[in-house]
Every structure is written in structure tokens, then in C-alpha cells.
Jmol script that loads the backbone (N, CA, C; Angstrom):
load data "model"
ATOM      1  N   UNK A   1      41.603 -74.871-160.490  1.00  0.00           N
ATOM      2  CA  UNK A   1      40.957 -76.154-160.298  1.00  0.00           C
ATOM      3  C   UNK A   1      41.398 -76.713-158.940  1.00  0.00           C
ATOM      4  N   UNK A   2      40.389 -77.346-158.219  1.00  0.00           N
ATOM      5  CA  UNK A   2      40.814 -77.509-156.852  1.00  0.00           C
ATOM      6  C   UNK A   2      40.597 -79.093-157.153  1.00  0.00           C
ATOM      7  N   UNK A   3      41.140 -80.020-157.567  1.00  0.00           N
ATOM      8  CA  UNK A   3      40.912 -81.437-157.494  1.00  0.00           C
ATOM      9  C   UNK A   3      42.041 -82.437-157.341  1.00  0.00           C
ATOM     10  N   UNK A   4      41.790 -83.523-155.792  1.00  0.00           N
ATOM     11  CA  UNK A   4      42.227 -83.964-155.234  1.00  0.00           C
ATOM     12  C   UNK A   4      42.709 -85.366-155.919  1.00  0.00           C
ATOM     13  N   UNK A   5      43.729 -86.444-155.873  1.00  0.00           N
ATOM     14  CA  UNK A   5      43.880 -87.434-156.215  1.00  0.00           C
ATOM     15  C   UNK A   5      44.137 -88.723-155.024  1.00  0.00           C
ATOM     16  N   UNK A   6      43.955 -89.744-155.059  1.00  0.00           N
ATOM     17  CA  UNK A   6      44.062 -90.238-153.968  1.00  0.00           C
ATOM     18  C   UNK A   6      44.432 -91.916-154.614  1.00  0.00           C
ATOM     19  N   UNK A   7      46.005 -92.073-154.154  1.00  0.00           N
ATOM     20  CA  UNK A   7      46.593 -93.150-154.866  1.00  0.00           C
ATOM     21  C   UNK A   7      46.397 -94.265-153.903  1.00  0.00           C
ATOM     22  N   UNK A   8      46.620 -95.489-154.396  1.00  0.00           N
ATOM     23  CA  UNK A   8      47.341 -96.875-154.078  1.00  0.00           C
ATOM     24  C   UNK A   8      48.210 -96.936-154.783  1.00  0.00           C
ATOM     25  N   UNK A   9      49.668 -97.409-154.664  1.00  0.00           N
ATOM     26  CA  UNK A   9      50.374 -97.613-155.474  1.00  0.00           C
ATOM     27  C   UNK A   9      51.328 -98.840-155.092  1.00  0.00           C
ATOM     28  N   UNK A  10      50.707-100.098-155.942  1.00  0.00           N
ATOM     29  CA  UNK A  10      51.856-101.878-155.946  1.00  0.00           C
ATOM     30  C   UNK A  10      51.018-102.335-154.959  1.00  0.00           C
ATOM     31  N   UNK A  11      49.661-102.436-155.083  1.00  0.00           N
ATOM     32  CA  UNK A  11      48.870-103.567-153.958  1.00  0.00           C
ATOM     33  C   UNK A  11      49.398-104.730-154.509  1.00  0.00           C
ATOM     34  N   UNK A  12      49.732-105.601-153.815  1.00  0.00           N
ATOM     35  CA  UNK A  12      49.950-107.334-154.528  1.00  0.00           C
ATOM     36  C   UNK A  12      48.594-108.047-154.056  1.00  0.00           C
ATOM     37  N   UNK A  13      48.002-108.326-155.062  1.00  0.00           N
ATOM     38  CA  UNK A  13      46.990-109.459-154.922  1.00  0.00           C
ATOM     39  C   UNK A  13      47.544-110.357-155.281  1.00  0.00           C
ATOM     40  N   UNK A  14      46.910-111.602-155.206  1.00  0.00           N
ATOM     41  CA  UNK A  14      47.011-113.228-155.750  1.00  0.00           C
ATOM     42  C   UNK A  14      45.531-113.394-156.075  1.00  0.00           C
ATOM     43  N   UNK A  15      45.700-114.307-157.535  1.00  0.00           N
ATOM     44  CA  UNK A  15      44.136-114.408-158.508  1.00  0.00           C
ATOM     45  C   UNK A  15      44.936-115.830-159.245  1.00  0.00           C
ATOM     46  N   UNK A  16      43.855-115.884-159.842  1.00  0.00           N
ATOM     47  CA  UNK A  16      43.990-117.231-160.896  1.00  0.00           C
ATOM     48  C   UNK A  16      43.852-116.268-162.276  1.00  0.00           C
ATOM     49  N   UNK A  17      44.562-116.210-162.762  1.00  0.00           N
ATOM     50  CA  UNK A  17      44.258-115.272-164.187  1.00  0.00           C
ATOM     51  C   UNK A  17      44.897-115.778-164.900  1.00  0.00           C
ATOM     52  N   UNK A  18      44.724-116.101-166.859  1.00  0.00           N
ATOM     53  CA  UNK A  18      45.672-116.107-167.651  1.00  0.00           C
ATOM     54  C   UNK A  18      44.733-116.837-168.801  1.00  0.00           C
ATOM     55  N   UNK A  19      44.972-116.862-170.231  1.00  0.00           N
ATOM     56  CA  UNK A  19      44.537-117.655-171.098  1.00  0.00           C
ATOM     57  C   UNK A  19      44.557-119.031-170.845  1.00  0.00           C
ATOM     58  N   UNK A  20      45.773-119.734-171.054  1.00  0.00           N
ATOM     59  CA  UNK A  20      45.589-121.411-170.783  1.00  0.00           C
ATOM     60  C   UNK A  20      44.922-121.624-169.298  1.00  0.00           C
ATOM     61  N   UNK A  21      44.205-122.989-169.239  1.00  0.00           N
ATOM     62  CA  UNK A  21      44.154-123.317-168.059  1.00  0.00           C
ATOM     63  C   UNK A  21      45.254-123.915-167.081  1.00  0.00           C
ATOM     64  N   UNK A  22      46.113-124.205-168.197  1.00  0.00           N
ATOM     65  CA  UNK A  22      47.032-124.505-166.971  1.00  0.00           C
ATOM     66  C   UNK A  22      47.872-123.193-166.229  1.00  0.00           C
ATOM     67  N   UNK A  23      48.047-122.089-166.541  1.00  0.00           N
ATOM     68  CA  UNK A  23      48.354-120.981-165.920  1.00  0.00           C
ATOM     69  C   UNK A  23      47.054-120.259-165.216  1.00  0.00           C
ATOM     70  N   UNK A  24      46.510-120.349-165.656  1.00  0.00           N
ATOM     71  CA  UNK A  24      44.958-120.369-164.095  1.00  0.00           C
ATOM     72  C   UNK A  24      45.125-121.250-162.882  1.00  0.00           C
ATOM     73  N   UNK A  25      45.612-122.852-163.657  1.00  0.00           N
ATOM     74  CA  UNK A  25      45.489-123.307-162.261  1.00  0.00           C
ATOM     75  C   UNK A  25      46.488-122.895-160.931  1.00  0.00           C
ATOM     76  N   UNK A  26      47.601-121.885-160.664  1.00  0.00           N
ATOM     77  CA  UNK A  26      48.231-121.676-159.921  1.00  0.00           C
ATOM     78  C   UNK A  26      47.871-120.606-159.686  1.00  0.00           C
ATOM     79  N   UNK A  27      47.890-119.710-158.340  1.00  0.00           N
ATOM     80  CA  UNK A  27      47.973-118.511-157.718  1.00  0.00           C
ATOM     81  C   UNK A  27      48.886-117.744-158.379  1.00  0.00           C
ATOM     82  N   UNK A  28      48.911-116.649-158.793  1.00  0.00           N
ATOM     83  CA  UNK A  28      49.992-115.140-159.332  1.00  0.00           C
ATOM     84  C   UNK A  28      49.425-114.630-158.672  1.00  0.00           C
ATOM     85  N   UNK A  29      50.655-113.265-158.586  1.00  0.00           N
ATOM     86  CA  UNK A  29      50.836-112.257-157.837  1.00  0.00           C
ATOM     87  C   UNK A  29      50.919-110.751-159.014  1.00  0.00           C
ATOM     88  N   UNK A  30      49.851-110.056-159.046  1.00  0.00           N
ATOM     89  CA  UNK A  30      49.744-108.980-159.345  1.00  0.00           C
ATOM     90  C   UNK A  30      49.988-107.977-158.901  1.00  0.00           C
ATOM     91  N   UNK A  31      50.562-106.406-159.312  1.00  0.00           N
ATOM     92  CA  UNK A  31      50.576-105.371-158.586  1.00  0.00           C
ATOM     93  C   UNK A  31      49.733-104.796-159.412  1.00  0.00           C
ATOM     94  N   UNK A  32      49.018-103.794-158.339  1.00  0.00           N
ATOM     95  CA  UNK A  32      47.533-102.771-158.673  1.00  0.00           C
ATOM     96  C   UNK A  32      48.109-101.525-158.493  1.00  0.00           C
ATOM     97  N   UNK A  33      48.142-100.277-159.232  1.00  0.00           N
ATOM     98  CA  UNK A  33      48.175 -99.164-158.970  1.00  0.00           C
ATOM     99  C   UNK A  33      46.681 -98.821-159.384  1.00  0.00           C
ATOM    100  N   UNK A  34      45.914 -97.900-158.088  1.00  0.00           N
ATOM    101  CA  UNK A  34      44.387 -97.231-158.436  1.00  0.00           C
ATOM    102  C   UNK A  34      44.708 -95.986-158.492  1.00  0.00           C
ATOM    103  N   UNK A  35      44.169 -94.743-158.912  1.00  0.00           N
ATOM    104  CA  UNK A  35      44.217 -93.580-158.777  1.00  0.00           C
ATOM    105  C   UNK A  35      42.725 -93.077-158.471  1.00  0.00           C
ATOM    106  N   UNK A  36      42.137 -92.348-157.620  1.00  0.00           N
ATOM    107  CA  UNK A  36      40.970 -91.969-157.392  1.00  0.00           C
ATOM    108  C   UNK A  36      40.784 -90.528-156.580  1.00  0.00           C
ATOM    109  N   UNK A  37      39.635 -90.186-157.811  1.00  0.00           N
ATOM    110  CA  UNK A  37      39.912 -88.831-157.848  1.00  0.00           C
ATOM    111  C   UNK A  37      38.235 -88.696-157.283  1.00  0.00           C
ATOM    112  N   UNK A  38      38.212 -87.764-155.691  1.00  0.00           N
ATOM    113  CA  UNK A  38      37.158 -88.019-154.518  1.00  0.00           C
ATOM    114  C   UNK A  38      35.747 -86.886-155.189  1.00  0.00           C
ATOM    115  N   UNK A  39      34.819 -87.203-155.142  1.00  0.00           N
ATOM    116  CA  UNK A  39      33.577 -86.303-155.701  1.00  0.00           C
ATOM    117  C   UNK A  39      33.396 -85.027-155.065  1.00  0.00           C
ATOM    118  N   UNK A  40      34.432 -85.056-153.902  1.00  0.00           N
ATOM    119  CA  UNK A  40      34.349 -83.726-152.714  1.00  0.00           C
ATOM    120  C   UNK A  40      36.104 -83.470-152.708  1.00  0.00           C
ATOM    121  N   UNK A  41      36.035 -81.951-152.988  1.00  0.00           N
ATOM    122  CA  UNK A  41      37.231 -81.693-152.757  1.00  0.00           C
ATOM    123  C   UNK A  41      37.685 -81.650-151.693  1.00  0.00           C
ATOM    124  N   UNK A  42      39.308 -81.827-151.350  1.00  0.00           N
ATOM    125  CA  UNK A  42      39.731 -82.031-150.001  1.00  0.00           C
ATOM    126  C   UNK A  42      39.342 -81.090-149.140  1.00  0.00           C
ATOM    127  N   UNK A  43      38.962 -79.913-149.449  1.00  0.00           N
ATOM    128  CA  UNK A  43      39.317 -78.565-148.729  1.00  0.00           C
ATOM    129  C   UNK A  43      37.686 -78.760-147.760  1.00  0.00           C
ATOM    130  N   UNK A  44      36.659 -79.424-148.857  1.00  0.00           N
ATOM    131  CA  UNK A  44      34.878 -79.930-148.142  1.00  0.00           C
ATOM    132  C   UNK A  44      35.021 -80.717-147.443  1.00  0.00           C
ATOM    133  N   UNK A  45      36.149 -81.943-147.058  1.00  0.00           N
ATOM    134  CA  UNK A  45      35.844 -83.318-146.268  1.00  0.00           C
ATOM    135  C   UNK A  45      35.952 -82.247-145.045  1.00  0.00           C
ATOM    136  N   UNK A  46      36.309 -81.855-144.341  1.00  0.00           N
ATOM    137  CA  UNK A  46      35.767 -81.079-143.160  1.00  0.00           C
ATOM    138  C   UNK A  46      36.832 -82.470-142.231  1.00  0.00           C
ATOM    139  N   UNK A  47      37.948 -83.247-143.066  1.00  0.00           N
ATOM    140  CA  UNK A  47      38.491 -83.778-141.690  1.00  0.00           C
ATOM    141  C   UNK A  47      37.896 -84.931-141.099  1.00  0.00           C
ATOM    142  N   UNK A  48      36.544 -85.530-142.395  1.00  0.00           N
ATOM    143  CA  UNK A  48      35.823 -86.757-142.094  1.00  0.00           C
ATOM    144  C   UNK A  48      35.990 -88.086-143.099  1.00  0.00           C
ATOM    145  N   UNK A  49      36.436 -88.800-142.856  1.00  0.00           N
ATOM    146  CA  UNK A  49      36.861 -90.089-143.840  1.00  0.00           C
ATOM    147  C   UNK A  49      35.316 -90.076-144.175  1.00  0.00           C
ATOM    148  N   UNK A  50      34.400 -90.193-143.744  1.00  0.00           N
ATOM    149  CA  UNK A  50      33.188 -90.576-144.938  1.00  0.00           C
ATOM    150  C   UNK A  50      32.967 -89.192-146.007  1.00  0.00           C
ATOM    151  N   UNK A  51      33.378 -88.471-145.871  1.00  0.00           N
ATOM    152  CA  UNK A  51      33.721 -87.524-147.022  1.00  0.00           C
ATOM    153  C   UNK A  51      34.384 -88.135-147.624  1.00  0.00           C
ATOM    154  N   UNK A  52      34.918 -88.782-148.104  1.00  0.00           N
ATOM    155  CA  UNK A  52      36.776 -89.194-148.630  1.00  0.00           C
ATOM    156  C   UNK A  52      36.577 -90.676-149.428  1.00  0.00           C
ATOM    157  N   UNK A  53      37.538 -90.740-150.193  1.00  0.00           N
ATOM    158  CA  UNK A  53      37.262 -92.345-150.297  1.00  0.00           C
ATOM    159  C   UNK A  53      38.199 -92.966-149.381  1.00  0.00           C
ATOM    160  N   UNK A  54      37.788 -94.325-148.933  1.00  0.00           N
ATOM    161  CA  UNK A  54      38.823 -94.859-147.658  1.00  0.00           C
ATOM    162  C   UNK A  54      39.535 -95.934-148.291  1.00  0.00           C
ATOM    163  N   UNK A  55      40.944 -95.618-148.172  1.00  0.00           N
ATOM    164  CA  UNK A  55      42.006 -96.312-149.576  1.00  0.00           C
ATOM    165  C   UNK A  55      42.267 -97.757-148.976  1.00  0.00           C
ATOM    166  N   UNK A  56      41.880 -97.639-147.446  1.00  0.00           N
ATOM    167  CA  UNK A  56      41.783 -99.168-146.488  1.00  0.00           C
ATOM    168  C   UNK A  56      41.262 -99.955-147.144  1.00  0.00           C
ATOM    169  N   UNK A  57      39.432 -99.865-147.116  1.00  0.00           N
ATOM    170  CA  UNK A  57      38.929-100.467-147.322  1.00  0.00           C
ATOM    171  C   UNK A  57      38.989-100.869-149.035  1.00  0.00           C
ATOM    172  N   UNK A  58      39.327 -99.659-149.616  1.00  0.00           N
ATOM    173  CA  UNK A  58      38.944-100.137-151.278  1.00  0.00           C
ATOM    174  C   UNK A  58      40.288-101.023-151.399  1.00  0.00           C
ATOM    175  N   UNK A  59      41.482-101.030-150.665  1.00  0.00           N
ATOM    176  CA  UNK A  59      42.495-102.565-150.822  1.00  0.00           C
ATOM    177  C   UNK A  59      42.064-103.304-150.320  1.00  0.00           C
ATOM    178  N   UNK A  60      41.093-103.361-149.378  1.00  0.00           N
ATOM    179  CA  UNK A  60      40.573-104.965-148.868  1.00  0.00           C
ATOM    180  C   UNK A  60      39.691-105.633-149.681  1.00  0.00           C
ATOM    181  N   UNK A  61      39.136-104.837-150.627  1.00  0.00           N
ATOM    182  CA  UNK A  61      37.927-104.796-151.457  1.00  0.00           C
ATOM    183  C   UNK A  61      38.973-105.336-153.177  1.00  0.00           C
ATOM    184  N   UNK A  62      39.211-104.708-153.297  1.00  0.00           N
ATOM    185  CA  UNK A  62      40.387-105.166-154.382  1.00  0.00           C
ATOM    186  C   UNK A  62      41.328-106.863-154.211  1.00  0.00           C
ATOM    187  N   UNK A  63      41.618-106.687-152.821  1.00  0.00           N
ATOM    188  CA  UNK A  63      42.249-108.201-152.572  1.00  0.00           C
ATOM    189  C   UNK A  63      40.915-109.300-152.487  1.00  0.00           C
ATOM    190  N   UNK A  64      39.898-108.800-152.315  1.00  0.00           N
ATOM    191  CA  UNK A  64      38.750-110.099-152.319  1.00  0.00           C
ATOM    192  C   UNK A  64      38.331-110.150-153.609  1.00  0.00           C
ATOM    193  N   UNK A  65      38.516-109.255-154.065  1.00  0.00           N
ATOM    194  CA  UNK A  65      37.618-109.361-155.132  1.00  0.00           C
ATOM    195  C   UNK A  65      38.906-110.250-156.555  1.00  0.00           C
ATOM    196  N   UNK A  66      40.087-109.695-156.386  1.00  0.00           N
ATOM    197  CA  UNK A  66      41.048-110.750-157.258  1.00  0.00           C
ATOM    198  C   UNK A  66      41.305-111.711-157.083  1.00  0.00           C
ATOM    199  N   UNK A  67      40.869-112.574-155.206  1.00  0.00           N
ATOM    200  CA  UNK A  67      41.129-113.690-155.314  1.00  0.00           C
ATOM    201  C   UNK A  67      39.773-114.412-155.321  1.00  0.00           C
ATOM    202  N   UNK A  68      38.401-113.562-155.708  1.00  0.00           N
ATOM    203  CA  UNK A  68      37.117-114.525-155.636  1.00  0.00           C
ATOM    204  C   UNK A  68      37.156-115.022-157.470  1.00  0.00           C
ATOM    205  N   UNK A  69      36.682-116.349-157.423  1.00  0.00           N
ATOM    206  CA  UNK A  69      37.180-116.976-159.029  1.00  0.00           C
ATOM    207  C   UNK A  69      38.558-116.940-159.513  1.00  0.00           C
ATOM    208  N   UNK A  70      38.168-116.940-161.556  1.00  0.00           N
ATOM    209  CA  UNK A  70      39.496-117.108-162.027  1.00  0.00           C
ATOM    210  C   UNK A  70      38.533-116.261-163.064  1.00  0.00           C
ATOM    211  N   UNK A  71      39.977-115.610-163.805  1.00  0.00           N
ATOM    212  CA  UNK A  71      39.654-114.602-165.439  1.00  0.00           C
ATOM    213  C   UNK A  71      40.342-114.883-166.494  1.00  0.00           C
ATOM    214  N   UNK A  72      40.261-114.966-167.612  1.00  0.00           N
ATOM    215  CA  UNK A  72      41.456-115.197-168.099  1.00  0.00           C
ATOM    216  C   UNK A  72      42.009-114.032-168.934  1.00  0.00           C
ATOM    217  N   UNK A  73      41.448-112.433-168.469  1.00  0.00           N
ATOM    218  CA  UNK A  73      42.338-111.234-168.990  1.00  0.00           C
ATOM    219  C   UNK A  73      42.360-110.415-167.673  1.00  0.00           C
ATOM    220  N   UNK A  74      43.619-109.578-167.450  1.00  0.00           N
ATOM    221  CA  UNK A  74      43.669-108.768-166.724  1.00  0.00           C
ATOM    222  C   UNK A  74      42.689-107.722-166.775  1.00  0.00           C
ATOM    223  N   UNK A  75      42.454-107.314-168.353  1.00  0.00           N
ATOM    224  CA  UNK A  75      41.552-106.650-169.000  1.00  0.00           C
ATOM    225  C   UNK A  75      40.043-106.409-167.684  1.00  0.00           C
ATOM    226  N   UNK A  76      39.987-107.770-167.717  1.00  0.00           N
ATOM    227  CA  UNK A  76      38.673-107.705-166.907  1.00  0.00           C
ATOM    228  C   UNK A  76      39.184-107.350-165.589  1.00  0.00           C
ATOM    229  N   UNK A  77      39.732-108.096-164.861  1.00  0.00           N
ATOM    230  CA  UNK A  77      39.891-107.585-163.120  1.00  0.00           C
ATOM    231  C   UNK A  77      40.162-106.130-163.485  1.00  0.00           C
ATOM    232  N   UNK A  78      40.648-105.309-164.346  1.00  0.00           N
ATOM    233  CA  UNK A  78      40.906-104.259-164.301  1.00  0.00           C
ATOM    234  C   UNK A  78      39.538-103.268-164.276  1.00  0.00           C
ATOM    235  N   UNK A  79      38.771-103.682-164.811  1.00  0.00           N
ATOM    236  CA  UNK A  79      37.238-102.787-165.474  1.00  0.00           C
ATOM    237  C   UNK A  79      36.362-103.999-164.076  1.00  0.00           C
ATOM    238  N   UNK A  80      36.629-104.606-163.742  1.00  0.00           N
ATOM    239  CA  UNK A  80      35.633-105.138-161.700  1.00  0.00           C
ATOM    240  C   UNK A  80      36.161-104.145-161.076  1.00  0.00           C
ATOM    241  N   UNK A  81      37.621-103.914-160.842  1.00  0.00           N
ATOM    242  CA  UNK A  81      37.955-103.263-159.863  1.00  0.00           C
ATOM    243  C   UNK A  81      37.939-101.613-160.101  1.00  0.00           C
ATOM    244  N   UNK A  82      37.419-100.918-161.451  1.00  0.00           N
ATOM    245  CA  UNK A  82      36.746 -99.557-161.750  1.00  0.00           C
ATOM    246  C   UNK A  82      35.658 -99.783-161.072  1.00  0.00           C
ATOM    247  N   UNK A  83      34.970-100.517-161.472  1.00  0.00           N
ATOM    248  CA  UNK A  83      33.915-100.934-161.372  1.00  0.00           C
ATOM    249  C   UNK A  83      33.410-100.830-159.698  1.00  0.00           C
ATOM    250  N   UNK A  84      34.040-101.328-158.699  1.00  0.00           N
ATOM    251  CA  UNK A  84      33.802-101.716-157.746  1.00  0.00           C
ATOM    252  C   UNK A  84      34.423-100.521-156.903  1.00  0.00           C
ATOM    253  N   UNK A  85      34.939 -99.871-157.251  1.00  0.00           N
ATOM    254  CA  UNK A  85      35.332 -98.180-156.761  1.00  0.00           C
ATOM    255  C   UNK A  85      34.297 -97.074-156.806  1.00  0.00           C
ATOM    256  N   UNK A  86      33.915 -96.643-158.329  1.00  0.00           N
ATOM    257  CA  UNK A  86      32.671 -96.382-158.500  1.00  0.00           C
ATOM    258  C   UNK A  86      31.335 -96.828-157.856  1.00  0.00           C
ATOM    259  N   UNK A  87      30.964 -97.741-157.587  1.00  0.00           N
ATOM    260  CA  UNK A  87      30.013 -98.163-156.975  1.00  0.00           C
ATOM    261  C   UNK A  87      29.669 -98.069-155.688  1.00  0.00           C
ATOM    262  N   UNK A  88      31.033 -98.208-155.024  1.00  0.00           N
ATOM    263  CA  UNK A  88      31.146 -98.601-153.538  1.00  0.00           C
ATOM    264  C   UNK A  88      31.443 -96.957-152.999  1.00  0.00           C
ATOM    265  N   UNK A  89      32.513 -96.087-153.880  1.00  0.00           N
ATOM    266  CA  UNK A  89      32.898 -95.213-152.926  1.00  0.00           C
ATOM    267  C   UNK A  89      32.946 -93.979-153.388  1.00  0.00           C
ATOM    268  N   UNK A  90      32.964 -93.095-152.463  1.00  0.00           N
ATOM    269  CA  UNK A  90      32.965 -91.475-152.881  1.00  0.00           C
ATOM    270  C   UNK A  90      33.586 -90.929-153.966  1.00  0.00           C
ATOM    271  N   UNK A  91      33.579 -91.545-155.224  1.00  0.00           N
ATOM    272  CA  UNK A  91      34.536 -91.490-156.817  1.00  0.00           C
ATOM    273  C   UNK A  91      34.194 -90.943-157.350  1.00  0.00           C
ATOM    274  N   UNK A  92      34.301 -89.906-158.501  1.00  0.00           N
ATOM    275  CA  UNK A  92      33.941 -89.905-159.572  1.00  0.00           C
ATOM    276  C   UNK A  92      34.621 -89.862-160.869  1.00  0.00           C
ATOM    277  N   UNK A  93      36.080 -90.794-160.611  1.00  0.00           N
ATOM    278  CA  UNK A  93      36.712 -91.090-161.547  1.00  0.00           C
ATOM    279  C   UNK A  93      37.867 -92.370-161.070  1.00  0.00           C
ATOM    280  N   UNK A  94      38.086 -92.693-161.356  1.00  0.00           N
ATOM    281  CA  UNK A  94      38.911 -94.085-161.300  1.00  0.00           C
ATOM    282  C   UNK A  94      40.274 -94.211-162.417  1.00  0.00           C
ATOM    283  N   UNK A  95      41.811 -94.689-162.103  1.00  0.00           N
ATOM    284  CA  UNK A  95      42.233 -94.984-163.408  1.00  0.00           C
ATOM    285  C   UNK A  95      43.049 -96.958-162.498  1.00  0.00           C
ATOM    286  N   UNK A  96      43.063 -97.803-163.193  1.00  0.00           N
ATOM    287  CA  UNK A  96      43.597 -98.580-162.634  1.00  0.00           C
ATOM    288  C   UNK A  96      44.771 -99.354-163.675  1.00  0.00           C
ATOM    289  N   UNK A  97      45.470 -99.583-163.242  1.00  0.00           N
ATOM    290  CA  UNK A  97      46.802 -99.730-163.961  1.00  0.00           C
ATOM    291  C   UNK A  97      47.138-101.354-163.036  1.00  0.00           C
ATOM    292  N   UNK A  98      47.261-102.596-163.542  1.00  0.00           N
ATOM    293  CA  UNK A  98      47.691-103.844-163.167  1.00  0.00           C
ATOM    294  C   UNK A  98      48.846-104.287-164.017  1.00  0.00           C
ATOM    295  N   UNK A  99      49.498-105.034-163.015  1.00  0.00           N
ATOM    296  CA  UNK A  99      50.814-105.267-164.166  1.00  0.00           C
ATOM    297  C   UNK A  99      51.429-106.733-163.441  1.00  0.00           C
ATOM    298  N   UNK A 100      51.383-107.757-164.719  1.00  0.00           N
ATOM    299  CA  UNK A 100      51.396-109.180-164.517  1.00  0.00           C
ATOM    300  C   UNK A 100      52.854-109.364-164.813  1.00  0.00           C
ATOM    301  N   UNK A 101      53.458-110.584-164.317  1.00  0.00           N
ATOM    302  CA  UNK A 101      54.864-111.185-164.089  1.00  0.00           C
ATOM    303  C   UNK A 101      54.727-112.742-164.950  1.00  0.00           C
ATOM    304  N   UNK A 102      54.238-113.078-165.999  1.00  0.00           N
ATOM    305  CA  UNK A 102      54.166-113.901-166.780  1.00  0.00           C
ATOM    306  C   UNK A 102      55.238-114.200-167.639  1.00  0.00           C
ATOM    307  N   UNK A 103      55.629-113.477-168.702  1.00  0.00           N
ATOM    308  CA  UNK A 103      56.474-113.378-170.172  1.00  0.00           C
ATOM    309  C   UNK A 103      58.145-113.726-169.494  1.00  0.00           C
ATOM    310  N   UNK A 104      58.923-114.395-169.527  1.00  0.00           N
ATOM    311  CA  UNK A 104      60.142-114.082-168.830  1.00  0.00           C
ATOM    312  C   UNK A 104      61.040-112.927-169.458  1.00  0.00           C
ATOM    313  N   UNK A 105      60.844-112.682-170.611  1.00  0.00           N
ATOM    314  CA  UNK A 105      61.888-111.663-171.536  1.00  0.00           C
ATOM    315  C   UNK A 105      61.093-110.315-171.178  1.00  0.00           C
ATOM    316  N   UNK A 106      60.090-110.180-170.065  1.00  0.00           N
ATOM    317  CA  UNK A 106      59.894-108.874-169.945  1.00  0.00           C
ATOM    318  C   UNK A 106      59.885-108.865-168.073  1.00  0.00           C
ATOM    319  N   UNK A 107      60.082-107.022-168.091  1.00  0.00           N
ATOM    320  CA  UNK A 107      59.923-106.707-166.311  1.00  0.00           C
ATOM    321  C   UNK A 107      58.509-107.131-165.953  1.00  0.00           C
ATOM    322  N   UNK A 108      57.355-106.839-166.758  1.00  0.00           N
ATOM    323  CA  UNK A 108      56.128-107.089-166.812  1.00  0.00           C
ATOM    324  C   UNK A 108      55.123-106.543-167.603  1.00  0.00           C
ATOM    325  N   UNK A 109      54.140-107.077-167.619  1.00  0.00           N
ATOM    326  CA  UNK A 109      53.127-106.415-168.530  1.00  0.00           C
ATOM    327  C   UNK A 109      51.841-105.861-168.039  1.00  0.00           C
ATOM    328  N   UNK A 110      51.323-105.693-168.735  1.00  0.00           N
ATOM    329  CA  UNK A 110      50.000-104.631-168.140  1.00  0.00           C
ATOM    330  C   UNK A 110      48.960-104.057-169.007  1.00  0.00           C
ATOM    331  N   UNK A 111      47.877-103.437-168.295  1.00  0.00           N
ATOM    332  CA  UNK A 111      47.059-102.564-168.738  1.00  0.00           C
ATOM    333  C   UNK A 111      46.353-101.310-167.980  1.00  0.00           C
ATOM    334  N   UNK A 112      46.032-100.614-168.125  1.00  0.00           N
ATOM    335  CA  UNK A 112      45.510 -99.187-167.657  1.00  0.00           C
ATOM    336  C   UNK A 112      44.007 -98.982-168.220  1.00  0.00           C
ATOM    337  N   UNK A 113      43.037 -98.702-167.284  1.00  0.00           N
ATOM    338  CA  UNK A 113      41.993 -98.621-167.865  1.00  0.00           C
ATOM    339  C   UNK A 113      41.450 -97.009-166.847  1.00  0.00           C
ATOM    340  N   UNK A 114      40.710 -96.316-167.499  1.00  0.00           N
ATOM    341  CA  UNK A 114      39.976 -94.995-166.373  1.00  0.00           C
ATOM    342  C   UNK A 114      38.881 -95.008-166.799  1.00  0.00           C
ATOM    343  N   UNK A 115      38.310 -94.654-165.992  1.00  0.00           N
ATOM    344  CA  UNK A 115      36.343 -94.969-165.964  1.00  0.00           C
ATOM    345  C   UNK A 115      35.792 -93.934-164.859  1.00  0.00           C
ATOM    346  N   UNK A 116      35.462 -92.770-165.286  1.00  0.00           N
ATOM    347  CA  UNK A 116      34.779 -91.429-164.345  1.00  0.00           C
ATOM    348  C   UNK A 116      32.806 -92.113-164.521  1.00  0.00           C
ATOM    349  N   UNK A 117      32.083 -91.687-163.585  1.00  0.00           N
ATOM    350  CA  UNK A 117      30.490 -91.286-163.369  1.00  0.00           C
ATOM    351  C   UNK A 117      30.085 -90.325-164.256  1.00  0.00           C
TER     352      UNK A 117
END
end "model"
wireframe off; spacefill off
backbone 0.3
color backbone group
């Protein structure tokens, strides 16, 4: 099997996220791990980022997109930002893993979601 993976790993965004509104109303700081696995194996990009997915742009794309509105589950920014990988870029599989700094009796919490074409 010749198939390539192509990480982000601890983007920090800032979003309004959380059940109550009063923990919406302040900015948090999330870390994003994406994993993305490219529709062209490395060995085909021939050495051309538009072969490729471009891990630049899909963090600039990830930071706009967590700080446009408010959610109140990670759940969701997690399945926008599949979402918005798939759509936008050379993917055909996605896994995204976010992990919130809320609870004080924990390091943090989280969820993992993967979503292939």
C-alpha cells in the first residue's frame, strides 16, 4: 500500500464554544490535530503542491472558520472542519481530533471524528 498521511498537529484556534452562554461569551483556546490522507500518492505529486493538500492554507482555513460565530459542541467545529477539508482540498479522508481546556480536574477533553469521500 503506497498511502501518504499529512498531519497538523496543536493548531490553537480561539472560538466562542461551550453549552452555557456565559462560557460562549469569552474567547477559548483550542488545540486541533487534522490528519489528511492526499487522493494522489506522494510518489504522483511530481514535486507540485497543487497535487498535495496545502497544510498552510487548510490552518488558515481552520483558524477562520473557528473564530467565524459561536457553537455550543466541539462536536460540531469538529465535523465544519472535516467538512471544509473535504471540500476545499485534495482529500479523501480526514480524521480531526480537538481538545478543549474547560473542566479544571482534567488535562483536557475532546473528540475525534474521520470522514473519507
Amino acid at each position: 500500500m503506497n498511502e501518504g498521511v499529512i498531519r497538523i498537529s496543536g493548531l490553537k484556534v480561539r472560538t466562542r464554544i461551550g453549552v452555557p452562554d456565559e462560557e460562549r461569551a469569552d474567547w477559548q483556546d483550542l488545540l486541533v490535530d487534522v490528519e489528511m490522507h492526499p487522493k494522489a500518492a506522494f510518489s504522483k505529486m511530481n514535486d507540485e503542491i497543487s497535487a498535495t493538500v496545502d497544510y498552510h492554507a487548510v490552518c488558515l482555513e481552520i483558524e477562520e472558520l473557528a473564530e467565524t460565530g459561536s457553537r455550543h459542541l466541539i462536536e460540531t467545529l469538529a465535523d465544519e472542519i472535516a467538512d471544509l477539508v473535504l471540500s476545499r482540498h485534495s482529500a479523501k479522508a480526514v480524521t480531526v481530533k480537538i481538545r478543549k481546556f474547560i473542566l479544571p480536574q482534567t488535562e483536557w477533553v475532546g473528540v475525534e471524528l474521520r470522514k473519507s469521500v
